[in-house]
C-alpha angles and dihedrals in degrees: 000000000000101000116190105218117209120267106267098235115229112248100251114242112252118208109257089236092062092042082053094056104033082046090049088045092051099052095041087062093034081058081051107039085046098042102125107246106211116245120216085231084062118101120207112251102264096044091063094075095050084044083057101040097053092043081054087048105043081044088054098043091048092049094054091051091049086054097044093044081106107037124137130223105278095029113110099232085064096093088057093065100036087055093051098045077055092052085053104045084043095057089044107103106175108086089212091056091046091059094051091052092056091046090054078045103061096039079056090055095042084052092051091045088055090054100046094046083063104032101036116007090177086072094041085105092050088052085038096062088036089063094040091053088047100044079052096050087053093048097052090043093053088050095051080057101048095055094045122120103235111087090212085068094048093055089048090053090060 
């Protein structure tokens, strides 16, 4: 078993002149092919704090409404939600839908009021103006519907 391997052939010597200029051509393409090409993903410089800052700050605010999703009149989570049921009743457009939403709305404040009446009966006056003003918001907003123009709204309204 006696395998003849092939003559390991000697690395010819370049001129130094030629290794100059092969070595100066591979690293000015190599500047070329690695240049980094901007993304549109990409963000300049000074606009990555304030990315980062808004993404912190949407994270935070929708951690505070998820934990004052059930607070009660008198917590101090309870503006939170207030503020948030408002930012939703603000982006709904469909006067229908909004109608529905302070309906869900007061039934949310007569069920507060329920459980205050039991748990906290000091804030029961407090519950008790959150559900008048939303039993007041329901009613102005059925009336709006009810005078509308479109016969689709009327019927809802009904």
């Amino acid at each position: 078993m006696n395998e003849r391997r092939p003559p390991v052939l000697e690395r010819p010597v370049m001129r130094e002149r030629f290794r100059k200029e092969l070595r100066g051509r591979l690293m000015s393409e190599a500047a070329i092919v690695l240049a980094p090409r901007p993304s549109w993903f990409s963000f300049p410089a000074i606009l990555r704090p304030a990315l980062a800052a808004a993404a912190i700050l949407v994270l935070v605010l929708a951690g505070a409404t998820n934990a004052a999703a059930s607070s009660l009149p008198g917590d101090p989570l309870y503006a939170v939600k207030r503020t948030s049921e408002d930012v939703q009743l603000a982006l709904t457009f469909d006067e229908v839908a909004r109608m529905q939403l302070l309906a869900r709305l007061a039934d949310r404040r007569l069920e507060e009021l329920a459980e205050i009446a039991k748990e906290r009966p000091s804030s029961a006056p407090t519950a008790t103006q959150e559900y008048a003003d939303a039993v007041e918001r329901f009613a102005n907003a059925l009336d709006d519907v009810r005078n509308a123009d479109n016969e689709d709204k009327r019927n809802a309204a009904q």
